[in-house]
GUMAR-335400 format. One line per field, with one value per residue (C-alpha): residue number from 0; residue in one letter; x, y, z. Coordinates in nm, 4 decimals. Layout:
BEGIN
num: c(NUM/...) $
residu: c(A/...) $
u: c(X/...) $
v: c(Y/...) $
w: c(Z/...) $
This chain:
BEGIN
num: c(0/1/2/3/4/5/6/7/8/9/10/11/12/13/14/15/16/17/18/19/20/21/22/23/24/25/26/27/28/29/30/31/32/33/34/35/36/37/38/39/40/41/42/43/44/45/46/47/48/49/50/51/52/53/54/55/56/57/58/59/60/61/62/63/64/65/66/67/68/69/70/71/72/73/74/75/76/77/78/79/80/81/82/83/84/85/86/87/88/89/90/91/92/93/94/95/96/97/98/99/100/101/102/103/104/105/106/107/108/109/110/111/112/113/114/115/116/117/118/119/120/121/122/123/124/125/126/127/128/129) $
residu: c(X/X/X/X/X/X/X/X/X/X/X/X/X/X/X/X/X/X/X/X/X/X/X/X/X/X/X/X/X/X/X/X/X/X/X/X/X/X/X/X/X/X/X/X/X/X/X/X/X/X/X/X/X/X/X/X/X/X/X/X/X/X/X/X/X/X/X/X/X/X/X/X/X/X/X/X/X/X/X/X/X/X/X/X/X/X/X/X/X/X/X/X/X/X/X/X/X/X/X/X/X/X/X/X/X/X/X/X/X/X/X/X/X/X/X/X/X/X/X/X/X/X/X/X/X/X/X/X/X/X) $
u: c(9.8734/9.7796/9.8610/9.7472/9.9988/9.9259/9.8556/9.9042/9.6693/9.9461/9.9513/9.5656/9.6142/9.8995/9.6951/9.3520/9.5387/9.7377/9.4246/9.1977/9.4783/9.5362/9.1522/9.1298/9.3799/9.1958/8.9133/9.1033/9.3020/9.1359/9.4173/9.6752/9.4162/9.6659/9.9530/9.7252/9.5287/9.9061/9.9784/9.6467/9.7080/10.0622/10.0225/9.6932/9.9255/10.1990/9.9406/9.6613/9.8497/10.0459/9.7093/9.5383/9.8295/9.9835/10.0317/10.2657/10.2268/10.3704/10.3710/10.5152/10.9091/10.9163/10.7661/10.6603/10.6597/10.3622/10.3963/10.1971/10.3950/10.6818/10.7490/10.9752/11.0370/11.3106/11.2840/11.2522/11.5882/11.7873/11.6125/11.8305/11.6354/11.3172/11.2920/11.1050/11.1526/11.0476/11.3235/11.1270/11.4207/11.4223/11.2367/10.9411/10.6269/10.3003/10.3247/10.6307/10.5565/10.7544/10.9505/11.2325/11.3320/11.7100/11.8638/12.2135/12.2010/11.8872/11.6556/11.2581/11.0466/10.7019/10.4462/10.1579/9.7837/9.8639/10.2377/10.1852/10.0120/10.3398/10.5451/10.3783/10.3633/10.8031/10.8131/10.6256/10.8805/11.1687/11.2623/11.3938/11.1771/11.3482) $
v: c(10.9313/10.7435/10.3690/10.1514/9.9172/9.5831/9.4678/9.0445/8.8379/8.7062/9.1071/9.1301/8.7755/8.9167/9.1958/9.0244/8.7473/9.0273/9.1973/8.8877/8.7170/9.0502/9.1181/8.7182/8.8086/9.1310/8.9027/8.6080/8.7869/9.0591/9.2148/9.2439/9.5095/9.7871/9.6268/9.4475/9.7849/9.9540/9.6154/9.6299/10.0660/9.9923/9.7238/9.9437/10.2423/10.0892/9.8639/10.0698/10.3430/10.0487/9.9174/10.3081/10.4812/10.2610/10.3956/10.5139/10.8813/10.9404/11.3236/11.5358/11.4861/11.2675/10.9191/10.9279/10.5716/10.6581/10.3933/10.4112/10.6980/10.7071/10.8865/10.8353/11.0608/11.0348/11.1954/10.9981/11.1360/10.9726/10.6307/10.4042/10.0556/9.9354/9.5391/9.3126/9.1497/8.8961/8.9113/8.8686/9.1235/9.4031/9.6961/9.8873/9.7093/9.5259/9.2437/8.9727/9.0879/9.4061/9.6757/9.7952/10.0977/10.1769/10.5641/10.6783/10.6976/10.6023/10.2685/10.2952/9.9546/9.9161/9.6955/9.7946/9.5916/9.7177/9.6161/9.6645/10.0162/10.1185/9.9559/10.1621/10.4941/10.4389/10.3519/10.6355/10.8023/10.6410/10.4512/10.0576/9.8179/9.4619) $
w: c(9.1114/9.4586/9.4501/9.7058/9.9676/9.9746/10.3104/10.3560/10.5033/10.6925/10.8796/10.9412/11.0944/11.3375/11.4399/11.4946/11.6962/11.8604/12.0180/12.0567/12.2881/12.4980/12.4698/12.6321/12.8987/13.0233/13.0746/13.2596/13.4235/13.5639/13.8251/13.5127/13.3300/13.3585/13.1817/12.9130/12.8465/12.7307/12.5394/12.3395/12.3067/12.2107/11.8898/11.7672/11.7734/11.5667/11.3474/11.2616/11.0778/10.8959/10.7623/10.7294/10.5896/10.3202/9.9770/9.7073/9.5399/9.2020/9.1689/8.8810/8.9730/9.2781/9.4401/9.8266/9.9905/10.2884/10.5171/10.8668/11.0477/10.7832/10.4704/10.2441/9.9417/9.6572/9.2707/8.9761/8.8560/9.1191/9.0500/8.8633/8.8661/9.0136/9.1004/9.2754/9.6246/9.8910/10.1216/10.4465/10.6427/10.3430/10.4661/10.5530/10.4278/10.5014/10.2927/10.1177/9.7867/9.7716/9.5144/9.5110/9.3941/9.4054/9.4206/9.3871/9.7702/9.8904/9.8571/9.8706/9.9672/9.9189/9.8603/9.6350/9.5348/9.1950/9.0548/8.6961/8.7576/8.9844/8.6857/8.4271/8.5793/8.6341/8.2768/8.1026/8.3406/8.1640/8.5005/8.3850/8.5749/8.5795) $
C-alpha cells in the first residue's frame, strides 16, 4: 500500500518565493546570470524531488519512508511504537505534522495526507499507535 507525504503550504511557499526572487534577480541583475542560474538549478534539485518523491510504502513485512532522494526502510517487527510529532528540528519531512515511528535501533519520520490510513494499516499489523 502507497500512502501519500503531506507536503505544507508553508514548503510550496519556500520554493515559489525561492525561484521567483532568483528568477527577479536574473532579470535585474543581468551580469550576475551565472551565479543566479546555479542558485535557481541548485534549490529545484533539492526541492523538486522533496515535493515529487514523497510517500510511505507498506509492503508485506517492511515500511519504506521515500523521501525526495532518500529512502528509508525498517520491518514492522522491529517497530515498537508509532506517535505523532511537530517538533520543527525532528527529521526528514515536508510538512510539521509528522509520525514517528520508533525501532529498536532505528527511527523513521514522515509526514503523510492520510494519518488515520498510515494508523490503520500499523494496527492490522499489530504495531501500537499512541
Amino acid at each position: 500500500m502507497k500512502i501519500p507525504g503531506k507536503v505544507a503550504p508553508w514548503f510550496w511557499a519556500i520554493l515559489l518565493a525561492g525561484n521567483a526572487l532568483i528568477l527577479y534577480e536574473m532579470i535585474v541583475e543581468k551580469e550576475k546570470l551565472a551565479p543566479l542560474l546555479v542558485g535557481l538549478a541548485l534549490l529545484n534539485l533539492l526541492c523538486i524531488p522533496i515535493v515529487a518523491r514523497n510517500y510511505v510504502l507498506l509492503e508485506e513485512d517492511k515500511v519504506t519512508v521515500v523521501f525526495g532522494f532518500l529512502r528509508d526502510t525498517m520491518k514492522f517487527s522491529e517497530i515498537e511504537r508509532v506517535y505523532e510529532t511537530h517538533n520543527p528540528i525532528a527529521g526528514s519531512a515536508a510538512s510539521l505534522d509528522r509520525i514517528v515511528m520508533k525501532g529498536r535501533h532505528q527511527e523513521l519520520m514522515c509526514a503523510v495526507k492520510d494519518k488515520q490510513q498510515l494508523f490503520d494499516a500499523l494496527e492490522k499489523r499489530k504495531i501500537r499507535v499512541f
